[in-house]
N, C-alpha and C positions, 0 to 999 in steps of 0.2 A: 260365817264362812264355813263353807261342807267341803274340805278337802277334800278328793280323788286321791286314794291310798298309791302309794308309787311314783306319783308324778309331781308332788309339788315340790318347790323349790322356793327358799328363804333366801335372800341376798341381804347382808348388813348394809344401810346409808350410814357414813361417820363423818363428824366435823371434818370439813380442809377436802372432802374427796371431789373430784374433777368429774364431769359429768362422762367422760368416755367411760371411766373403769365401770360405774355402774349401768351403763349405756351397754357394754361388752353383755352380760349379763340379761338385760332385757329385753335383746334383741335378739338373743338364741332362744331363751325359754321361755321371755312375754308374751312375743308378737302371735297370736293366732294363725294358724295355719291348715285351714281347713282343708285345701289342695289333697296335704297330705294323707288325709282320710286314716291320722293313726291318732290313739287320745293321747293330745299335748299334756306339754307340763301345764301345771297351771302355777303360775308366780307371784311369790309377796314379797315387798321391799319391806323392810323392819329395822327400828333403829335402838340404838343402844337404850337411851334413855328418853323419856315426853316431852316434845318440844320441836318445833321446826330443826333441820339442820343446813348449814353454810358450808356452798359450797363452792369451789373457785368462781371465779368471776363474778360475783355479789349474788347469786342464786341461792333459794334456799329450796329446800325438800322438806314435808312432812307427808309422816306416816301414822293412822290411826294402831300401827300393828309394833307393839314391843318384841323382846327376846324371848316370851313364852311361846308367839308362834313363830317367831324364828329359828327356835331351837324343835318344834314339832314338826318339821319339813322332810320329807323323805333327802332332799338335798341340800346341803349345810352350805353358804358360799360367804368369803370373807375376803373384799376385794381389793381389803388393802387396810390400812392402821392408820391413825393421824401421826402417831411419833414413833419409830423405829427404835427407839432409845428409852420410851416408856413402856412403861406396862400398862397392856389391857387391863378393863374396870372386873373387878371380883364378879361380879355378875354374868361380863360378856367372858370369863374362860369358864364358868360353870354351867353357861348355857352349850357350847360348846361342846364339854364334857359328856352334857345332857342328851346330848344328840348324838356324839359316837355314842354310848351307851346302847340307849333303845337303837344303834343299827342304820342310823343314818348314813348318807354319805356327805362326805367332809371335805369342801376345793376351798383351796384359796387362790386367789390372783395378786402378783406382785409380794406386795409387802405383808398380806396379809400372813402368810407364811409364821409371821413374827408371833400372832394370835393366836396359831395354832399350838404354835411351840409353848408357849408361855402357858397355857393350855392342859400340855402335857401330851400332848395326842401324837408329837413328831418322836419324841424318845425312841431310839430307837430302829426311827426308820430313814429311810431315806428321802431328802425334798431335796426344792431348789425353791429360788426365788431371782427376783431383780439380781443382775449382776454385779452393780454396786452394792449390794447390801449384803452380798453370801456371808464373807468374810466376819458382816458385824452377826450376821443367825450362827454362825459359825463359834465368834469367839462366847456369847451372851446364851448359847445354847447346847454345850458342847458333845450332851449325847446326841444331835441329829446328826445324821449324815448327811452335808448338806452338799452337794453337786452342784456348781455355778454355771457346767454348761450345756445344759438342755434347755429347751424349751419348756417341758412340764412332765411332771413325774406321777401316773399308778400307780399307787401301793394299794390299790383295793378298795378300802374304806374311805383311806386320806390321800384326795390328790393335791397336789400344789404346782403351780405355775411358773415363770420368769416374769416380768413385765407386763405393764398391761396387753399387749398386742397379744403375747405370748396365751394370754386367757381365750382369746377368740379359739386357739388351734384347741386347750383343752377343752371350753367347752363342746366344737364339735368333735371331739373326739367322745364324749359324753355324752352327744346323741347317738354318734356311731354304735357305742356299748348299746345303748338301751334300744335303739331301731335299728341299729345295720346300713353299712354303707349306702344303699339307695340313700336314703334319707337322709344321712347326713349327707349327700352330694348336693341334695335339692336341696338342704339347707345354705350348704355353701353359694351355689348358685345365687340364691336370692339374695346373699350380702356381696355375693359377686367378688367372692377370696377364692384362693387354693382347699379345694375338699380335703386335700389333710398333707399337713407339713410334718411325719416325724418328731415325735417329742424329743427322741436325744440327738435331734439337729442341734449345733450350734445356735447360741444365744445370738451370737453377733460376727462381724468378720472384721477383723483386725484390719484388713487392705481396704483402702479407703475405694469406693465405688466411682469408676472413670465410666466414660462414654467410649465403647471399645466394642468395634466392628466383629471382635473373636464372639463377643457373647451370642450375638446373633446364631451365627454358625452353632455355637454351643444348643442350643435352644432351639436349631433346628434338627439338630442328631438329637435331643432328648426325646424330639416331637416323634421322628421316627423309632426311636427306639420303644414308647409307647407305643406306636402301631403294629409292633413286632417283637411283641412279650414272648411269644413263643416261643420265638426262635435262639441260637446261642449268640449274645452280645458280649463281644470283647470291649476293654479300653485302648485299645489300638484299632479294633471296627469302627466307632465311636470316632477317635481321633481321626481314623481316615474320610469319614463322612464329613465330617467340620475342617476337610484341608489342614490338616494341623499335624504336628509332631504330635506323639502320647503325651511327652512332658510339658509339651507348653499346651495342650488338651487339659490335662489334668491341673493347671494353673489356673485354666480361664476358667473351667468346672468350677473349682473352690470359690473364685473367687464372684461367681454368678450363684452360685446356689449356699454356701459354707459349708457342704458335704462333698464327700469323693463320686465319682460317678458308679461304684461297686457296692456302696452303702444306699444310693439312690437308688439303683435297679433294683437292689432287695426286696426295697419299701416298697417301688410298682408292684412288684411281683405279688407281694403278701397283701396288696391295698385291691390288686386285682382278682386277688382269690375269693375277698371276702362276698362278692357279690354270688360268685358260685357256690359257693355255701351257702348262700342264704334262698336262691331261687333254683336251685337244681338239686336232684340226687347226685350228682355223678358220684364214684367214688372219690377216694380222697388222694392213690395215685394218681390216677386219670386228673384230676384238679390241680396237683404238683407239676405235670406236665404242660398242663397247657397254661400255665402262667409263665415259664419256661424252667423251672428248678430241674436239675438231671437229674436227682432222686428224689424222692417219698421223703428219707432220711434227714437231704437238706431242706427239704420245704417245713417238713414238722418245726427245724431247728431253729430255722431264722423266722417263723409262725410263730416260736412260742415266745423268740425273745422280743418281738415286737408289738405281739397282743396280750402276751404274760396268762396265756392257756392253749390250747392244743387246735387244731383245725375241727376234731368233732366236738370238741367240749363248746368250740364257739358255737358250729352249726347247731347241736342240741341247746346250747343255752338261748340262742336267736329263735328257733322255733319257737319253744316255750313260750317266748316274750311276747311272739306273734301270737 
């Protein structure tokens, strides 16, 4: 095997794992995508130790490829543990190791998180995981900072996930970094999900999901509101187009999306910049306005807390890449 320096990507198979979590995985950076005309990743499955592995529903997995080229992958991915309450084998946290070291990048999905930690690699920063399991990364880990409720956490090097589903929004946000919003939309497209959910969205919504004429309505002011970035959106605009009070607007919001509708416009706003950055000069004011921010000042701010770099550090780091 001649790896492509940059692009390849290691995903752990382990005893007990259900064929989505590694399904998540193989289907954003296996599947060939010539379409896109940019050089894909190129992906290995790799397993702890030599031997087929079992996995739910009586299936099994083998891989000719262990943890020396799992840990030589530009992209480290660990999508989950068999025991939450055991420890990873000596081996799989020093391969781990092995790979933040020389400069890899480091995801886990769900419970993998646990791997990381044990690892050594979370000390210090911040993750999330499964939202049943914060608590046990939590008490079993206690320098991580561990946040139960996002979807999945950047820290640069080491990102980590919630749930399996929750892998799907990091991975594409992982094409986004390396190709730029085009690309990950067309990615999205072809698995036919939302091109990007917010990572500090809510895990989950406490209000149990009804069948409720409001949501519509909701989903039709979002729909409009999307075609009319530019312009200035209130949460009482919003309420008045969906026939609604603000407060019972703001209920049916939550309770259709788990975010507010002023944390949502943000995310358009800064999800719709990125394409202007990547296929135009315009300046960088000029760009703030027209995704509708009223200053430079608030577009930089809510820019950087949502891509964790600056509007030209991304456009210059996207070029580059290109």
């Amino acid at each position: 095997m001649t790896p492509r320096p940059g692009r390849t990507v290691s995903v752990l198979a382990y005893e007990g794992m259900s064929a989505f979590e590694i399904g998540i995985v193989t289907e954003v950076f296996g599947l060939p995508r010539p379409e896109l005309e940019v050089d894909w990743y190129e992906l290995t499955v790799c397993t702890d130790r030599p031997g087929p592995v079992r996995m739910l529903g009586g299936a099994s997995l083998s891989s000719p490829y262990g943890l020396d080229v799992f840990a030589d992958a530009a992209t480290v991915i660990v999508p989950g543990v068999p025991d939450v309450r055991a420890e990873p084998t000596p081996e799989l946290a020093a391969a781990l190791r092995r790979a933040h070291g020389r400069g890899a990048r480091i995801m886990s999905i769900c419970s993998g998180a646990f791997a990381l930690a044990a690892a050594g690699l979370l000390g210090g920063r911040r993750a999330t995981t499964h939202w049943r399991y914060a608590e046990l990364l939590r008490r079993r880990y206690p320098a991580v900072e561990v946040d139960p409720d996002v979807l999945y956490i950047d820290d640069g090097a080491v990102l980590t996930s919630a749930g399996s589903a929750a892998g799907l929004d990091l991975c594409l946000h992982v094409v986004r970094r390396d190709f730029g919003a085009a690309i990950a939309n067309a990615v999205a497209r072809r698995l036919v999900i939302q091109p990007h959910r917010d990572g500090g969205q809510a895990q989950f919504i406490e209000a149990p999901m009804t069948v409720d004429p409001g949501d519509d309505r909701v989903a039709d002011s979002m729909a409009w509101a999307l075609a009319h970035l530019a312009e200035p959106i209130t949460v009482d605009g919003l309420a008045r187009r969906a026939h609604m009070s603000a407060r019972s607007y703001l209920r049916h919001f939550a309770r259709a999306t788990g975010t507010t509708p002023i944390r949502w416009l943000i995310d358009q706003r800064v999800q719709a910049s990125l394409t202007l950055l990547e296929t135009t000069d315009a300046p960088i004011d000029q760009i703030a306005g027209a995704v509708g921010f009223e200053t430079p000042v608030t577009y930089r701010h809510h820019f950087g807390r949502a891509m964790w770099t600056s509007p030209t550090a991304y456009r210059r780091a996207f070029r580059a890449r290109a």
